[in-house]
C-alpha positions as YAML, in Angstrom:
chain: A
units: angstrom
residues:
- id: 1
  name: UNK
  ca: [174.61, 43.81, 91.85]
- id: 2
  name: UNK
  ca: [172.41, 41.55, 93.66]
- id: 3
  name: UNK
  ca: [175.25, 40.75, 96.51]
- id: 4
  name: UNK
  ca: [175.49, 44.70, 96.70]
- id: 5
  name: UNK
  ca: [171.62, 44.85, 97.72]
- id: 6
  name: UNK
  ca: [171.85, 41.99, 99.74]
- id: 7
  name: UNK
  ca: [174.65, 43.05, 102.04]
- id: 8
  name: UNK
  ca: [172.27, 45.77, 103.03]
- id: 9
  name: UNK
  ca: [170.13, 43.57, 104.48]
- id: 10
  name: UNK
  ca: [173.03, 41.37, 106.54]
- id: 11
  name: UNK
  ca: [172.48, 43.47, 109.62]
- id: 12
  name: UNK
  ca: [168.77, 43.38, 109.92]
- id: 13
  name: UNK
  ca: [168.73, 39.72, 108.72]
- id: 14
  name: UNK
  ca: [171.47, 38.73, 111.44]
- id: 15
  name: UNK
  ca: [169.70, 40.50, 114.17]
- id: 16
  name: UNK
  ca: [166.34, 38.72, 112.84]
- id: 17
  name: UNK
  ca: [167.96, 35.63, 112.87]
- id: 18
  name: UNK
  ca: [169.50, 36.13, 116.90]
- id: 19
  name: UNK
  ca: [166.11, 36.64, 118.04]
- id: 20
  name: UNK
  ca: [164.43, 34.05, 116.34]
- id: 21
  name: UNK
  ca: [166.50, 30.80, 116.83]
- id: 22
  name: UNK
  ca: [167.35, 30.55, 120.22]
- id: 23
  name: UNK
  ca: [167.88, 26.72, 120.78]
- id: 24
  name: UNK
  ca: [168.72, 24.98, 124.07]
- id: 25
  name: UNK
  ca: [172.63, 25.53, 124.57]
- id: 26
  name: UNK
  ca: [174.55, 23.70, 126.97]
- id: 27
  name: UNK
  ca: [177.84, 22.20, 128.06]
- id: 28
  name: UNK
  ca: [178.72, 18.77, 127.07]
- id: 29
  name: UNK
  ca: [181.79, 16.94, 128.31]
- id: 30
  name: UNK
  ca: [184.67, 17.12, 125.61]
- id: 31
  name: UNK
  ca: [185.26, 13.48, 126.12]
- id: 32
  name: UNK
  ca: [181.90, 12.10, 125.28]
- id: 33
  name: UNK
  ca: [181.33, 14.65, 122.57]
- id: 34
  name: UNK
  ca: [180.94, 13.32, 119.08]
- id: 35
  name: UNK
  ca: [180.03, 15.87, 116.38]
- id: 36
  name: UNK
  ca: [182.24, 18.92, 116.26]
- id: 37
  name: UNK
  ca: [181.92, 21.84, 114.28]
- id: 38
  name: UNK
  ca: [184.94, 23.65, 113.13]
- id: 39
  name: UNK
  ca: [183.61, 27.33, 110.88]
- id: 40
  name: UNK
  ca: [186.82, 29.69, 109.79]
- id: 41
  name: UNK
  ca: [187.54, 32.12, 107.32]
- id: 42
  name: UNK
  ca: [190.12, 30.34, 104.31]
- id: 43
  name: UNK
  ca: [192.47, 33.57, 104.82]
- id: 44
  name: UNK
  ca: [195.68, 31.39, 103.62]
- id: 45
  name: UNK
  ca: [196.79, 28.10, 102.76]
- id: 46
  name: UNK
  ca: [198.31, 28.21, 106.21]
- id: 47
  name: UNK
  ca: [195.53, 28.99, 108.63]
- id: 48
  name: UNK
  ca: [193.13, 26.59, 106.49]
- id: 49
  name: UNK
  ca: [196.46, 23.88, 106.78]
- id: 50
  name: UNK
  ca: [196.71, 24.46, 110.31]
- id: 51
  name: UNK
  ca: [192.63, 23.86, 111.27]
- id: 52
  name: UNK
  ca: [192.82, 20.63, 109.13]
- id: 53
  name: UNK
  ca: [195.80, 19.28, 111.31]
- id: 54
  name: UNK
  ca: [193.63, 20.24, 114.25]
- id: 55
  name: UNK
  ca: [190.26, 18.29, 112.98]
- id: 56
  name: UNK
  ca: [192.80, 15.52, 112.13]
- id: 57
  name: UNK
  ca: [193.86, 15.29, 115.76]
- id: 58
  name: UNK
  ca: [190.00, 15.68, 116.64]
- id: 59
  name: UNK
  ca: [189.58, 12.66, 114.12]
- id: 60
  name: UNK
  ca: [192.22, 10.21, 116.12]
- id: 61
  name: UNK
  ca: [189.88, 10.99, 119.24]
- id: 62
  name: UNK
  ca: [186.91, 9.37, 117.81]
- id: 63
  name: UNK
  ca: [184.89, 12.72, 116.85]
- id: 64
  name: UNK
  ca: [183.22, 12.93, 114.02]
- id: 65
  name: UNK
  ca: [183.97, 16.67, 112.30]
- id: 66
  name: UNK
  ca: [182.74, 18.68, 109.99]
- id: 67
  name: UNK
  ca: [184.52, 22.15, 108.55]
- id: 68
  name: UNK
  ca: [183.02, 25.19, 106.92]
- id: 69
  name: UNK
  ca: [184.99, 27.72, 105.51]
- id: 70
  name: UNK
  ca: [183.96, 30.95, 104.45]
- id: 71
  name: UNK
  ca: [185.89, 32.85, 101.40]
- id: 72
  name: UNK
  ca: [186.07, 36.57, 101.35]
- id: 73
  name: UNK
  ca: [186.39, 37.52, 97.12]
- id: 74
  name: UNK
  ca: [190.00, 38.30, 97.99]
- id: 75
  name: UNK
  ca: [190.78, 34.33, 99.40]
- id: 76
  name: UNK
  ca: [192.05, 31.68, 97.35]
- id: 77
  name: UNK
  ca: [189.09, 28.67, 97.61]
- id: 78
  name: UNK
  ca: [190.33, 25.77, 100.29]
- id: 79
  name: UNK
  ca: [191.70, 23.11, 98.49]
- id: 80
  name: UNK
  ca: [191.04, 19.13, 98.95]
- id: 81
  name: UNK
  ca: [186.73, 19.85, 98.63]
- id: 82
  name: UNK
  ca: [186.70, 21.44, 101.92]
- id: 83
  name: UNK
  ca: [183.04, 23.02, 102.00]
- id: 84
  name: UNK
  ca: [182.42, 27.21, 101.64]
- id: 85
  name: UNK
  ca: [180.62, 29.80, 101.27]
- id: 86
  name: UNK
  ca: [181.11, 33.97, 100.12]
- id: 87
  name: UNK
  ca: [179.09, 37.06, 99.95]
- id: 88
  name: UNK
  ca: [178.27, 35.77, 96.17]
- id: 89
  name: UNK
  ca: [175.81, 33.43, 98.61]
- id: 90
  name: UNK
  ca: [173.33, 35.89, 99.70]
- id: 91
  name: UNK
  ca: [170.09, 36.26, 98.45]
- id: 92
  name: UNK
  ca: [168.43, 40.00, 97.83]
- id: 93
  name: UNK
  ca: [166.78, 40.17, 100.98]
- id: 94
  name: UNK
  ca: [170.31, 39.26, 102.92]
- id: 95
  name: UNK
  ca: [169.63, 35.45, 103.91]
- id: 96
  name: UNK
  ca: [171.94, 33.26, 103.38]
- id: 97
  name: UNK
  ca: [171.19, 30.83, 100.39]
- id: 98
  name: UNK
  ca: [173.94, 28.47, 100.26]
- id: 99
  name: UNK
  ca: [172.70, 24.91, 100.87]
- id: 100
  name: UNK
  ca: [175.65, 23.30, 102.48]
- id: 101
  name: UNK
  ca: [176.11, 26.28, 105.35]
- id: 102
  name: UNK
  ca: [172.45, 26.16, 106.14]
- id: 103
  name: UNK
  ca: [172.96, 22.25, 106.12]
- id: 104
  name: UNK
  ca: [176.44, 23.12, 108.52]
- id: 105
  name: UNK
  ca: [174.48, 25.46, 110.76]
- id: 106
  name: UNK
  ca: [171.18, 22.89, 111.41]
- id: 107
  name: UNK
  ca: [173.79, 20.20, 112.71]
- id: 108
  name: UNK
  ca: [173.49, 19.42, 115.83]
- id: 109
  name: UNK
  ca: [176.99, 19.79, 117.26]
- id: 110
  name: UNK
  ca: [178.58, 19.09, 121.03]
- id: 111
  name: UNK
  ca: [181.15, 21.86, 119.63]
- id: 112
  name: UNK
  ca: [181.65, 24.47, 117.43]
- id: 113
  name: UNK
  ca: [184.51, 25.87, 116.89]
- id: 114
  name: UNK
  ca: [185.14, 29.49, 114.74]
- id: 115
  name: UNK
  ca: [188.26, 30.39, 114.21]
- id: 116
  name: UNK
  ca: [188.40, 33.99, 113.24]
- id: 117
  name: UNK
  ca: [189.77, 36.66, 115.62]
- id: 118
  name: UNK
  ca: [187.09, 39.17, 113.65]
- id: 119
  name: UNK
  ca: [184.62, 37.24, 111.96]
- id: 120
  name: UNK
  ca: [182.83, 38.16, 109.06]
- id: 121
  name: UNK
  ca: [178.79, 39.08, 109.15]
- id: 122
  name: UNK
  ca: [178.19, 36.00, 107.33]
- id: 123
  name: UNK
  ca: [180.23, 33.55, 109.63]
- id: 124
  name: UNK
  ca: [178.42, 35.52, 112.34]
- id: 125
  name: UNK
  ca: [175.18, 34.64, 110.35]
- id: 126
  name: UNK
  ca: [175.80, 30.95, 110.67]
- id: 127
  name: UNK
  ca: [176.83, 31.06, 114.34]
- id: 128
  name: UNK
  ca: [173.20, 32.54, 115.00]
- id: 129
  name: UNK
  ca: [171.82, 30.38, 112.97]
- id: 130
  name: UNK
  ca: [174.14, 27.74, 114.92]
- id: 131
  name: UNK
  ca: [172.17, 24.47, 116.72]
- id: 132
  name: UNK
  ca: [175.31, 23.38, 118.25]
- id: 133
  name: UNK
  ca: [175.11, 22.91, 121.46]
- id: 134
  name: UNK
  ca: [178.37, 25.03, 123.20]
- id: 135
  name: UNK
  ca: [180.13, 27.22, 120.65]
- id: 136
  name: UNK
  ca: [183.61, 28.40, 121.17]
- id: 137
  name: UNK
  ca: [185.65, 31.39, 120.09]
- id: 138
  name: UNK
  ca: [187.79, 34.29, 120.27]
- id: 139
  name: UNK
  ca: [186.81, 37.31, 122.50]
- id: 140
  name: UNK
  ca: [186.32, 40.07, 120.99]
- id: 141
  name: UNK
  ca: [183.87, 41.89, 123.16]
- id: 142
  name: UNK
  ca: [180.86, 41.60, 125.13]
- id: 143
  name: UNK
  ca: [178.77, 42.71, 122.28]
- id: 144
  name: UNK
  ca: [178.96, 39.42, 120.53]
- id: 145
  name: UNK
  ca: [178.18, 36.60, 123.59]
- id: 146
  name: UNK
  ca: [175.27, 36.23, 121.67]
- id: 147
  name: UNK
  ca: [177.30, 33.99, 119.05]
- id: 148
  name: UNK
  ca: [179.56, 31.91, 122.06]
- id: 149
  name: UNK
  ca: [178.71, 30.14, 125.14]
- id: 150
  name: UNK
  ca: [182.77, 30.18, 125.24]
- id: 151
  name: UNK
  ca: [184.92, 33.48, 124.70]
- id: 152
  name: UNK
  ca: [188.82, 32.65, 124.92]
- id: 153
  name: UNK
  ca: [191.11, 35.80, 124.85]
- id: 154
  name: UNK
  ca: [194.07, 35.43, 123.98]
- id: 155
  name: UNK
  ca: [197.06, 37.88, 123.61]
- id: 156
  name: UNK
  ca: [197.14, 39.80, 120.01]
- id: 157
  name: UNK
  ca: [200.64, 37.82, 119.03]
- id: 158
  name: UNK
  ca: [199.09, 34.51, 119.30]
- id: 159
  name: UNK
  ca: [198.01, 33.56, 116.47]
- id: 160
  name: UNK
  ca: [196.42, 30.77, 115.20]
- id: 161
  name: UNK
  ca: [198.88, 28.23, 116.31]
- id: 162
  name: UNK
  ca: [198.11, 29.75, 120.15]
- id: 163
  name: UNK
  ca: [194.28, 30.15, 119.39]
- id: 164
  name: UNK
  ca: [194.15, 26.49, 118.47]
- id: 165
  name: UNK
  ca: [196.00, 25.30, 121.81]
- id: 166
  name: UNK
  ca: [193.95, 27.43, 123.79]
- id: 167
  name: UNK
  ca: [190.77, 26.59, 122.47]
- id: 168
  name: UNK
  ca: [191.41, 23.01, 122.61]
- id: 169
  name: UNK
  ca: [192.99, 23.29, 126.37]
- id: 170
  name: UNK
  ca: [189.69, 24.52, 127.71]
- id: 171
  name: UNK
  ca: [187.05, 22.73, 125.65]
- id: 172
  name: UNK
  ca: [189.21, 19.49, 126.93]
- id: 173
  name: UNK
  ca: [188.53, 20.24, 130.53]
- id: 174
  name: UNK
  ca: [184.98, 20.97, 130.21]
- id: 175
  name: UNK
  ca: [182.96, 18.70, 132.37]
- id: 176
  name: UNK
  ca: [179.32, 18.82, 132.49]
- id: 177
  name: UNK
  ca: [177.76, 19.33, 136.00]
...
């Protein structure tokens, strides 16, 4: 019942949130980048597979990184004690009251990844709520540069193997001026 109220309020408290926390964003070299944020939706074993191989690789580089998943009611829950959240984590006004993904959004990352080709009002939620520095992901339209410093389009049969590569190709090449 209580989730059913306070999905009512996502809009109002997302817009809210936009306006209100508006830190300094800015480029950083991928090279001398440390903390990295990676934030997806657990659709499938696969996808959430596929973004651990890719913090793994981040991992061998030296960067320290830190995943957040969220899980719609219809997603299994990550395995291996990766972090989430749901919409069983809002509170009756519409803010989000999960602990760790208000902890995830306050870090102060180089880079944040999200890896969702449509993401979910909450995931959008923590992207405004986002102090990373230079957040990265898909395009979907002009209507959400508010969440991304960084908009990569790619073509619909990507994928999330292609969406990966890309993402990675440009943040790589990134050099602060």
């Amino acid at each position: 019942m209580i989730e059913g109220i306070g999905r009512r309020f996502l809009p109002w408290q997302l817009a809210k949130t936009l306006k209100q926390n508006q830190p300094p964003r800015e480029n950083i070299d991928f090279q001398i980048a440390k903390e990295i944020g990676i934030l997806f939706s657990s659709e499938s074993n696969a996808k959430t597979e596929l973004i651990e191989k890719f913090a793994e690789s981040l991992r061998s580089q030296g960067k320290k990184v830190h995943m957040m998943a969220f899980v719609d009611k219809n997603s299994d829950i990550p395995s291996g004690g990766l972090d989430f959240f749901s919409y069983k984590d809002i509170s009756l006004l519409g803010s989000l009251k999960n602990e760790k993904a208000i902890q995830f959004a306050k870090k102060d990352f180089d880079f944040l990844f999200c890896f969702d080709q449509h993401p979910s009002i909450l995931i959008e939620q923590v992207l405004a709520m986002s102090k990373a520095h230079f957040r990265v992901g898909y395009y979907q339209s002009e209507e959400k540069r508010d969440f991304f410093e960084l908009m990569v389009k790619l073509p619909k049969k990507s994928g999330d193997h292609g969406m990966i590569r890309e993402m990675e190709y440009f943040t790589k090449y990134l050099i602060k001026k």
